[in-house]
C-alpha positions as CSV (number, residue, x, y, z in Angstrom):
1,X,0.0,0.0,0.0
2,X,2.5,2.6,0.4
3,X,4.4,1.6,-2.4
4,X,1.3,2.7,-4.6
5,X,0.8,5.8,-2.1
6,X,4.0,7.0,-2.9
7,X,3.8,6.0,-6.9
8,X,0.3,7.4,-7.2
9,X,1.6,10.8,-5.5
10,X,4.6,11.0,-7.4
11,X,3.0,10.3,-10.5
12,X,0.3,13.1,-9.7
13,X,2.9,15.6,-8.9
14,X,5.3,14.9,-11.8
15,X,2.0,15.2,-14.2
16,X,0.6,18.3,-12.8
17,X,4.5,20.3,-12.9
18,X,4.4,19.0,-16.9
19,X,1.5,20.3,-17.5
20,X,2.4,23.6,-15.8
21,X,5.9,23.5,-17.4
22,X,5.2,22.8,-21.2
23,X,3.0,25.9,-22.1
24,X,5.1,27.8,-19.4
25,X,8.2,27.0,-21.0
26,X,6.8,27.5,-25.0
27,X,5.4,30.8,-23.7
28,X,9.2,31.7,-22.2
29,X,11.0,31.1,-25.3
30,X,8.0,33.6,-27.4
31,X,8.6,36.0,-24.9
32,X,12.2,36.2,-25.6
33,X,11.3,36.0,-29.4
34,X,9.0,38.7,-29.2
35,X,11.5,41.2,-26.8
36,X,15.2,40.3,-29.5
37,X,12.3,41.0,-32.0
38,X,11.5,44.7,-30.1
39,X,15.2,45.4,-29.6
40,X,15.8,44.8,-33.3
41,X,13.3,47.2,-33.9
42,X,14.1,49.7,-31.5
43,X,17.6,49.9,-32.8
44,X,17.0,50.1,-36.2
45,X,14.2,53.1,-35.5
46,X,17.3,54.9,-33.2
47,X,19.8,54.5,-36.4
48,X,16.9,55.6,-38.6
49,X,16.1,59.2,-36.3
50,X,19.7,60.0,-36.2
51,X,20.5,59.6,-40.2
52,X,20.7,63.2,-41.7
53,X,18.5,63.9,-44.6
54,X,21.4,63.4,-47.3
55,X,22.5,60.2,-47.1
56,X,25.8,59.5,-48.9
57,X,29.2,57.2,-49.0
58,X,31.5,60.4,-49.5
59,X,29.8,62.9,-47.2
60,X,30.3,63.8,-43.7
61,X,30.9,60.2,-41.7
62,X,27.6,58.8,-40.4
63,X,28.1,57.4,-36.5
64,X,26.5,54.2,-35.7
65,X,25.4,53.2,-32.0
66,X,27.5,50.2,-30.6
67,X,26.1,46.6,-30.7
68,X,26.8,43.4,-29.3
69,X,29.3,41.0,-31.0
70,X,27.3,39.0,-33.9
71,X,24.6,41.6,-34.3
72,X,25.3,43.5,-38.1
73,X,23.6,47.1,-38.8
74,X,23.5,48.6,-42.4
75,X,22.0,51.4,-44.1
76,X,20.6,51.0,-47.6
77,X,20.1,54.2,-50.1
78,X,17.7,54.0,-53.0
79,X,18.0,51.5,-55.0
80,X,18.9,49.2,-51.9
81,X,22.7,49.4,-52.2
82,X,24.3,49.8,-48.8
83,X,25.9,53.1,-48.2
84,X,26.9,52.7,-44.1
85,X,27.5,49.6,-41.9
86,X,27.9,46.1,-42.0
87,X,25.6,43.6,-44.0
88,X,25.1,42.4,-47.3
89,X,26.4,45.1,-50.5
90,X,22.7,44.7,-52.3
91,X,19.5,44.5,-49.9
92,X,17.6,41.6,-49.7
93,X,14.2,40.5,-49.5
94,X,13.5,42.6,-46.2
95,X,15.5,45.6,-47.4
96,X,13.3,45.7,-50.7
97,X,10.0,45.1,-48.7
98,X,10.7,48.1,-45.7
99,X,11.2,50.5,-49.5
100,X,7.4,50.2,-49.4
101,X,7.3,52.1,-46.2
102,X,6.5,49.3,-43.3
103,X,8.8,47.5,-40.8
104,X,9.9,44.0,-42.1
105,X,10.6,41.6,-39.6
106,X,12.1,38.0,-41.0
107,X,14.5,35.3,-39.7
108,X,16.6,34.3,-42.7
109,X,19.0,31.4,-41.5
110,X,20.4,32.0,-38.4
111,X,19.7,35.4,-37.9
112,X,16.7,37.3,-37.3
113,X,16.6,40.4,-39.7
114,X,14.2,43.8,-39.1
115,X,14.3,46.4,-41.5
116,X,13.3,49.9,-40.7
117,X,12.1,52.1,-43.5
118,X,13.9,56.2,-43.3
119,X,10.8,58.9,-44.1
120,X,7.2,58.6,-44.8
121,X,5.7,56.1,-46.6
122,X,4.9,58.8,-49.6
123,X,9.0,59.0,-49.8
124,X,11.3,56.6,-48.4
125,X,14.9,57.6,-48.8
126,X,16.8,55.0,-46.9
127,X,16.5,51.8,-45.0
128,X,18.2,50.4,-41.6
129,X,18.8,46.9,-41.7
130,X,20.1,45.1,-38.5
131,X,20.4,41.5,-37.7
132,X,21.3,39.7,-34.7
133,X,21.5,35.8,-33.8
134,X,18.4,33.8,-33.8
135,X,20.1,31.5,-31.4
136,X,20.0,34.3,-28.8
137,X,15.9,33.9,-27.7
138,X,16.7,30.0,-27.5
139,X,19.5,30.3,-25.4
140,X,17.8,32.2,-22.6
141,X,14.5,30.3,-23.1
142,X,17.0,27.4,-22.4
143,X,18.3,29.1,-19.2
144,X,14.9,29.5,-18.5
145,X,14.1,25.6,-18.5
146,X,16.8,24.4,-16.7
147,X,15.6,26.4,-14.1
148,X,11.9,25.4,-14.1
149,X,13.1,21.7,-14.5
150,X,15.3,22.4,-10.8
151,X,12.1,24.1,-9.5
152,X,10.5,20.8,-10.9
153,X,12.6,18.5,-9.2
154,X,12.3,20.2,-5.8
155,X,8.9,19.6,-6.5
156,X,8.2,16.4,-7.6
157,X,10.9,15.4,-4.7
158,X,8.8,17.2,-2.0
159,X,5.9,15.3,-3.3
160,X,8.1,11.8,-2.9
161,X,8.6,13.1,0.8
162,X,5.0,14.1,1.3
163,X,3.9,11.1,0.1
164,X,6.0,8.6,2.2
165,X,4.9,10.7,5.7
166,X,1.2,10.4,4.4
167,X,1.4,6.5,2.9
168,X,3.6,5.5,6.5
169,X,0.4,7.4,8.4
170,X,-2.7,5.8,6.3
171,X,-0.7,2.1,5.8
172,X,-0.1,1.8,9.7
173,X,-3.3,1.7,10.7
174,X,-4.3,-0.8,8.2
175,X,-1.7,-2.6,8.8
176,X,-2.1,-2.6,12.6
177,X,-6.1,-4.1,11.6
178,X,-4.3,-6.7,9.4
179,X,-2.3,-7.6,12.7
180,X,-5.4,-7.5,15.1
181,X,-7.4,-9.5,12.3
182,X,-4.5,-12.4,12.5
183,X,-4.6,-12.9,16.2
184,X,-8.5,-13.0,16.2
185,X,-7.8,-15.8,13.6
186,X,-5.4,-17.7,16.2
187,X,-8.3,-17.5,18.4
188,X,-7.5,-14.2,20.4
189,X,-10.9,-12.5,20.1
190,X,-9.6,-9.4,22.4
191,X,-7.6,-8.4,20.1
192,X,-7.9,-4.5,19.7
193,X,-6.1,-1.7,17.6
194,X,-5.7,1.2,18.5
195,X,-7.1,4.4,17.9
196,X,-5.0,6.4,14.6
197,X,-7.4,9.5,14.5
198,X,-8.0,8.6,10.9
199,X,-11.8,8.4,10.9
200,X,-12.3,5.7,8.6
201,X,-9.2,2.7,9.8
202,X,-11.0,4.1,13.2
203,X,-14.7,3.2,12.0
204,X,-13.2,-0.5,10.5
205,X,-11.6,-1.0,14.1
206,X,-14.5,-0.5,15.7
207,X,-16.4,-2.4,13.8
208,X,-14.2,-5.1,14.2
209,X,-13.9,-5.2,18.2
210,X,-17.7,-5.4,18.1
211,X,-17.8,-8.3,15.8
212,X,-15.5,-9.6,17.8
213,X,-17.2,-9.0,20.6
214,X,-20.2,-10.5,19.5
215,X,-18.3,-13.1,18.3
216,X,-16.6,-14.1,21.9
217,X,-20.6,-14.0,23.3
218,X,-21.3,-16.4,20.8
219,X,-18.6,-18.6,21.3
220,X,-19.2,-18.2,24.8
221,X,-22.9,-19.1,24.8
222,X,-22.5,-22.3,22.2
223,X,-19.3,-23.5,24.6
224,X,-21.9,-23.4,27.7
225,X,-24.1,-25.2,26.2
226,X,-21.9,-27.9,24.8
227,X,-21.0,-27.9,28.5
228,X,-24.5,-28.4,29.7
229,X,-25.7,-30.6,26.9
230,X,-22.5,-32.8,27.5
231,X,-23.5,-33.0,31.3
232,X,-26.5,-33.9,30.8
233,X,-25.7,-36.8,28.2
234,X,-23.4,-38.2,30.4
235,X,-25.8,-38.2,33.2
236,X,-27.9,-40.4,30.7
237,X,-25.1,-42.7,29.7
238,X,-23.7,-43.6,33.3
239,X,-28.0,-44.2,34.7
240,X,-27.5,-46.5,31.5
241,X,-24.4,-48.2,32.3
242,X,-25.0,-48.8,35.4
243,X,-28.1,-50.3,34.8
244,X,-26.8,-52.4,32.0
245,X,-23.6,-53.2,34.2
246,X,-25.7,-54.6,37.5
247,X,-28.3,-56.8,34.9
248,X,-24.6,-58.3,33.5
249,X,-23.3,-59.0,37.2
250,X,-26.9,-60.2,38.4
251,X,-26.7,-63.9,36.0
252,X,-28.4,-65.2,33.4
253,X,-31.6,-65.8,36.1
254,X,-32.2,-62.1,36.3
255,X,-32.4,-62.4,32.4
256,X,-35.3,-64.6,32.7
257,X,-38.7,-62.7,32.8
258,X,-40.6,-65.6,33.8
259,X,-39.9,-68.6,35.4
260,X,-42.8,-71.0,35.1
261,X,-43.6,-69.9,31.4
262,X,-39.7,-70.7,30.2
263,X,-38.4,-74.2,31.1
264,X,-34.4,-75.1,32.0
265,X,-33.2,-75.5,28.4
266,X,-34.7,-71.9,27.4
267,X,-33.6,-70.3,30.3
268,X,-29.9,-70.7,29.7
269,X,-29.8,-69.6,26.1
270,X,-32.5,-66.2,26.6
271,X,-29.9,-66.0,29.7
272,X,-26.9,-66.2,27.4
273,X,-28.3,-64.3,24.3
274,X,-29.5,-61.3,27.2
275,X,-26.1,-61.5,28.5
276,X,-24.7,-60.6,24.8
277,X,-26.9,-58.4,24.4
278,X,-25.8,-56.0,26.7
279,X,-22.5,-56.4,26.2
280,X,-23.4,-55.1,22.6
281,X,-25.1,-52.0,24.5
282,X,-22.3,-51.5,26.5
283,X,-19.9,-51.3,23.6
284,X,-22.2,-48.9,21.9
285,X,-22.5,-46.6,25.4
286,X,-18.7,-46.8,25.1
287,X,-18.6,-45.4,21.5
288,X,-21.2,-42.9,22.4
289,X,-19.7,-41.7,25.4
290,X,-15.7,-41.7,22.9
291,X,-17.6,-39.6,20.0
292,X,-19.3,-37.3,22.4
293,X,-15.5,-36.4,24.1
294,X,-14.2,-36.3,20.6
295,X,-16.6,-33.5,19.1
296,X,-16.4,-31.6,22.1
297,X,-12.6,-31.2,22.2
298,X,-12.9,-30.5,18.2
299,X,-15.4,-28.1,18.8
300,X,-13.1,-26.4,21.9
301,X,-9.6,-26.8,20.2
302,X,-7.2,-25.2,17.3
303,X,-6.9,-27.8,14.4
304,X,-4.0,-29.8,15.4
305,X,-1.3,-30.7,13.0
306,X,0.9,-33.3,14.8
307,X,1.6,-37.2,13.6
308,X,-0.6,-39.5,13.3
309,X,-0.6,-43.1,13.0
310,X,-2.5,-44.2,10.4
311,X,-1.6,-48.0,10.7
312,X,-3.5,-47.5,14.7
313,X,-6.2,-45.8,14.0
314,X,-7.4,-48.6,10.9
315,X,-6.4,-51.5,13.2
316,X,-8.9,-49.6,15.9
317,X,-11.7,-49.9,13.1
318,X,-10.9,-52.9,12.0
319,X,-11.7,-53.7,15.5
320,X,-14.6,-51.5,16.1
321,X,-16.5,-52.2,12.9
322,X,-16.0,-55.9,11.9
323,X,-18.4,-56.6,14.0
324,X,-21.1,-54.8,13.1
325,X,-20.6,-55.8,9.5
326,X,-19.9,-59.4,10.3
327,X,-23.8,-59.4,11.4
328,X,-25.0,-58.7,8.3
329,X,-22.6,-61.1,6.6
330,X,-20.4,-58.4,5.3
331,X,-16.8,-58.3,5.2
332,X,-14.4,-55.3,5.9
333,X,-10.7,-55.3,4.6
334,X,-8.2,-53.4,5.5
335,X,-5.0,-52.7,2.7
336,X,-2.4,-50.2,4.3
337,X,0.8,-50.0,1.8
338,X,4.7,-50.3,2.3
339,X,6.3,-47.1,2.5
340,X,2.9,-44.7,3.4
341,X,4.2,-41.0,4.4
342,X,3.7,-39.9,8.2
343,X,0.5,-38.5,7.8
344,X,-0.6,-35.1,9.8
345,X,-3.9,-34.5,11.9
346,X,-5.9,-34.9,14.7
347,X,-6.2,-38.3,16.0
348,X,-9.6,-37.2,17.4
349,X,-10.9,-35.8,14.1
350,X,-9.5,-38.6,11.9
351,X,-11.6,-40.9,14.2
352,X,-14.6,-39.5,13.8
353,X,-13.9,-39.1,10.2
354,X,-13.3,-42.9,9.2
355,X,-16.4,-43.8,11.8
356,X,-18.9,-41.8,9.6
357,X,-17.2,-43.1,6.5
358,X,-17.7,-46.4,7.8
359,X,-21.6,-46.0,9.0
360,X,-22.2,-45.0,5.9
361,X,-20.9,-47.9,4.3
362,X,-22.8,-50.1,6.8
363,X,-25.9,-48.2,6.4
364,X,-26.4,-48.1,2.3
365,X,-23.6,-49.7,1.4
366,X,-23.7,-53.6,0.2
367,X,-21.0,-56.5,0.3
368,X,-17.6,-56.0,1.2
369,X,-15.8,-52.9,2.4
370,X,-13.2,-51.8,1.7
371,X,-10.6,-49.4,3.0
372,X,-7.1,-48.5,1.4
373,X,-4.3,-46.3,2.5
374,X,-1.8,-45.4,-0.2
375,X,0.0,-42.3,-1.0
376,X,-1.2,-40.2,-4.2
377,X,0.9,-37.0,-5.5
378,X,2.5,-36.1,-2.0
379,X,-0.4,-36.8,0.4
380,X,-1.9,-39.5,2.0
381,X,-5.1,-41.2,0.7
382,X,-7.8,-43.2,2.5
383,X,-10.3,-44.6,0.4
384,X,-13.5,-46.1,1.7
385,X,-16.1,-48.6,-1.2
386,X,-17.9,-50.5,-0.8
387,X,-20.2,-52.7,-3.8
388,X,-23.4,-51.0,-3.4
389,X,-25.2,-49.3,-6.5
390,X,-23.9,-46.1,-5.8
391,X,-24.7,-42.4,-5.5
392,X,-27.2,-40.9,-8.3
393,X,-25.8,-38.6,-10.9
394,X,-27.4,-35.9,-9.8
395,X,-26.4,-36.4,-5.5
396,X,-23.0,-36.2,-6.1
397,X,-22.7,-32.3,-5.2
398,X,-25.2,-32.4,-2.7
399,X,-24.1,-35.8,-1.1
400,X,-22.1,-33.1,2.3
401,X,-24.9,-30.8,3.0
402,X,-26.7,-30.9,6.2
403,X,-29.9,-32.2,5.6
404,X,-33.0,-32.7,8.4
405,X,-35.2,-35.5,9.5
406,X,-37.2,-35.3,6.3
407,X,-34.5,-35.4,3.8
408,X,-32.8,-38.3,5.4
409,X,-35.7,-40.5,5.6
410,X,-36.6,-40.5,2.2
411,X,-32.8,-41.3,1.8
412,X,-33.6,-44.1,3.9
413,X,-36.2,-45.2,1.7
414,X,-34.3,-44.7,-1.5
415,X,-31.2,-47.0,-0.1
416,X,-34.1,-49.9,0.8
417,X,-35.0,-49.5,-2.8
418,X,-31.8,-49.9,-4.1
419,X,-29.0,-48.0,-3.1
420,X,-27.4,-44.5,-0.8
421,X,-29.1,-41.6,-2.3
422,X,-27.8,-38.0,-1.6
423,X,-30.5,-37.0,1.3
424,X,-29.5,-40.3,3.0
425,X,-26.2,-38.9,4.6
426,X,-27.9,-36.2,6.2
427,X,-25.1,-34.5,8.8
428,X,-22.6,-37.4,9.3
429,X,-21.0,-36.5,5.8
430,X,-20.9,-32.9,6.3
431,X,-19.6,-33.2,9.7
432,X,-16.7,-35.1,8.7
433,X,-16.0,-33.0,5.7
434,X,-15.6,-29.8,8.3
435,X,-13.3,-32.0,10.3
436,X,-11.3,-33.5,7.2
437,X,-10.8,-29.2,5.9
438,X,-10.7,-28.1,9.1
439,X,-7.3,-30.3,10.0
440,X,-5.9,-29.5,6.2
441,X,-7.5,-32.0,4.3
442,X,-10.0,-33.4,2.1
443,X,-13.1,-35.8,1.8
444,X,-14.7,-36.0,-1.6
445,X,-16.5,-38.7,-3.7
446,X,-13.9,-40.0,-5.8
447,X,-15.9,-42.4,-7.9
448,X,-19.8,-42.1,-7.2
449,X,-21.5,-45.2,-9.2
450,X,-20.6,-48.4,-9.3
451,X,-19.2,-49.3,-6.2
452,X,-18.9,-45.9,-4.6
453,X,-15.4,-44.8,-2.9
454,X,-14.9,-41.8,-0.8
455,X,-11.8,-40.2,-0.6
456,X,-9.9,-38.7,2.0
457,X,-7.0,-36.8,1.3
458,X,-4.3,-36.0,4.5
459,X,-1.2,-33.6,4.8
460,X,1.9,-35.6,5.1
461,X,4.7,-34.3,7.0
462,X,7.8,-33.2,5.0
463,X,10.7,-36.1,3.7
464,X,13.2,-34.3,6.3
465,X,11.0,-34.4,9.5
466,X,10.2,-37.9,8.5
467,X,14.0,-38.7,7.9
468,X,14.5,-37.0,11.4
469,X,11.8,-38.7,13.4
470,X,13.4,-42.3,12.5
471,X,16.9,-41.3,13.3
472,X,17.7,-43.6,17.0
């Protein structure tokens, strides 16, 4: 900004001193034409008052006034021969013209001439002739200019000067918001600038601190209730836990709900398939009760950029979700290659990622699923297909926005026909797209029918950090 300040002044300076120069400086270099062109004149009128009425090469000696070096003055009788001073012997264009009676004023090669008829223009009896450099009016027109261009230069340089005190006291300011608008970025919402007496960088700064302001309420109302809803969830979970954990410890008899209806052989395997069941539940509460402390430390921290170990986080789904699958005689395969870059990311929000990618393979996906680790052009790719039908043509683009109850039921009814439809994702895929952008990344569909793969591109840390992190 104060580059252009200071370019934009100059340039407005050094345009308004040529406009003021150019007709200045013509106008000069006329003036001085115009006054050599009045001297000329004046002498030759002087010669011309002072020349006696007989004018003659033998008669008394005729005076002439004293000139400047280069400057010629002649008298010419009739017939325009020259009878006193210096010039040419016969009189030329000018000499024959001023016979007629009228000053001739003409610049013939390098010198300007003016002839000055002798007597009235009934009778002329003589004509004065002087000429004198034409070079003369140039050279103090060119004085003149190098004078104007000094004057010029002081100017335009005051300008430069001008213009780096006014760009330094308009760029601080702004520069000073640029600052204050970074460290709201890194999360410091008090943040202020302060005041330059410039009304408007004033006006944006306040402005800002009230966003900001508002802002930090905002943050501050959503982070309390996070903090109450997450209270009150838990509350939920442990009544469920518990309950679920003292029906486990009471036997497979408390399983039983009625004793004389369900004879011996029944009442070990209800006992057994009860006792399964809530281990199932209490896996489930376990995941709940992981997810909710993931989102709320997402939602509460900076993205984080450190390692992260790709190979544990797939064995943990392997473990969490062949079950699941298994049930609905569904396989899930696992293919990590040789060599895969150290990836970079939250372990929290890659976790939450690969659970929704996984859900949604369960949930309108068919037959085996598939999920592959490999590096592609300097990142590191997960991708996650399955052998359903696919997405529609027209639900790729809207298969991450956040839909309500509405939308994803008649997703759910479309995936029972046949296949995932766009409004069956409903917030899992958008959620884990903020996550996957929010730590750096990616999620997109990389193939949408047959067989449709999501992909999830991660940063990968830099070959030198990676040679240095496996040094002993």
């Amino acid at each position: 900004m104060r580059r252009r300040i200071l370019r934009a002044t100059v340039l407005a300076v050094a345009c308004a001193v040529l406009l003021f120069a150019l007709p200045l400086g013509y106008a000069a270099l006329r003036l001085y034409q115009q006054d050599e062109e009045r001297e000329a004149q004046s002498l030759g009128g002087q010669v011309a008052l002072s020349l006696p009425e007989r004018i003659t090469a033998t008669g008394d000696p005729i005076e002439l006034p004293p000139v400047e070096s280069g400057t010629d003055i002649a008298v010419y009788g009739t017939g325009a021969h020259r009878v006193l001073g210096t010039g040419p012997g016969a009189g030329d264009a000018p000499v024959r013209e001023a016979a007629a009676g009228r000053v001739v004023t003409r610049q013939i090669g390098d010198s300007l001439v003016v002839a000055v008829p002798v007597g009235g223009s009934e009778q002329v009896r003589a004509v004065v002739r002087v000429a004198s450099p034409a070079s003369e009016p140039l050279r103090r027109a060119a004085l003149t200019w190098v004078g104007m261009l000094v004057l010029a230069a002081v100017a335009v340089g005051g300008g430069a000067l001008l213009a780096v005190r006014s760009s330094r006291r308009l760029a601080r300011p702004l520069e000073e918001l640029a600052g204050v608008a970074r460290e709201m970025e890194g999360g410091d919402l008090t943040a202020r600038a302060e005041p330059s007496g410039l009304p408007e960088p004033d006006a944006v700064g306040h402005a800002l601190a009230r966003a900001a302001a508002r802002i930090d309420e905002l943050l501050r109302r959503e982070r309390a209730f996070s903090a109450d809803a997450s209270h009150q969830l838990r509350t939920v979970l442990t009544g469920v836990r518990l309950e679920l954990e003292m029906s486990l410890a009471a036997g497979p008899d408390a399983d039983v709900p009625d004793a004389d209806v369900v004879e011996g052989g029944a009442d070990a395997g209800v006992g057994a398939g009860s006792r399964a069941a809530v281990r199932s539940a209490l896996a489930q509460l376990e995941r709940m009760e992981t997810t909710l402390d993931d989102l709320l430390a997402l939602a509460r921290d900076v993205p984080e950029r450190a390692p992260l170990d790709l190979a544990a986080l797939l064995a943990r789904a392997q473990e969490d979700w062949h079950g699941p699958l298994a049930a609905q005689g569904r396989r899930l395969t696992i293919r990590v290659d040789d060599a895969l870059p150290q990836a970079l990311g939250s372990r929290r929000a890659a976790r939450q990622i690969l659970d929704v990618l996984l859900s949604n393979a369960e949930t309108h996906g068919r037959g085996t699923v598939t999920v592959h680790a490999k590096e592609t052009a300097g990142v590191v790719a997960v991708d996650v297909e399955d052998e359903g039908d696919g997405i529609p043509e027209a639900g790729t683009d809207g298969v991450f926005e956040r839909r309500g109850g509405e939308g994803s039921r008649s997703g759910g009814e479309a995936a029972r026909a046949g296949g995932p439809a766009a409004g069956s994702h409903g917030i899992g895929l958008a959620l884990a797209r903020s996550l996957a952008e929010a730590e750096g990344g990616r999620l997109f569909v990389s193939r949408p029918r047959p067989r449709p793969r999501f992909t999830w591109l991660l940063a990968a840390s830099p070959v030198e950090e990676q040679e240095t992190s496996q040094l002993p």
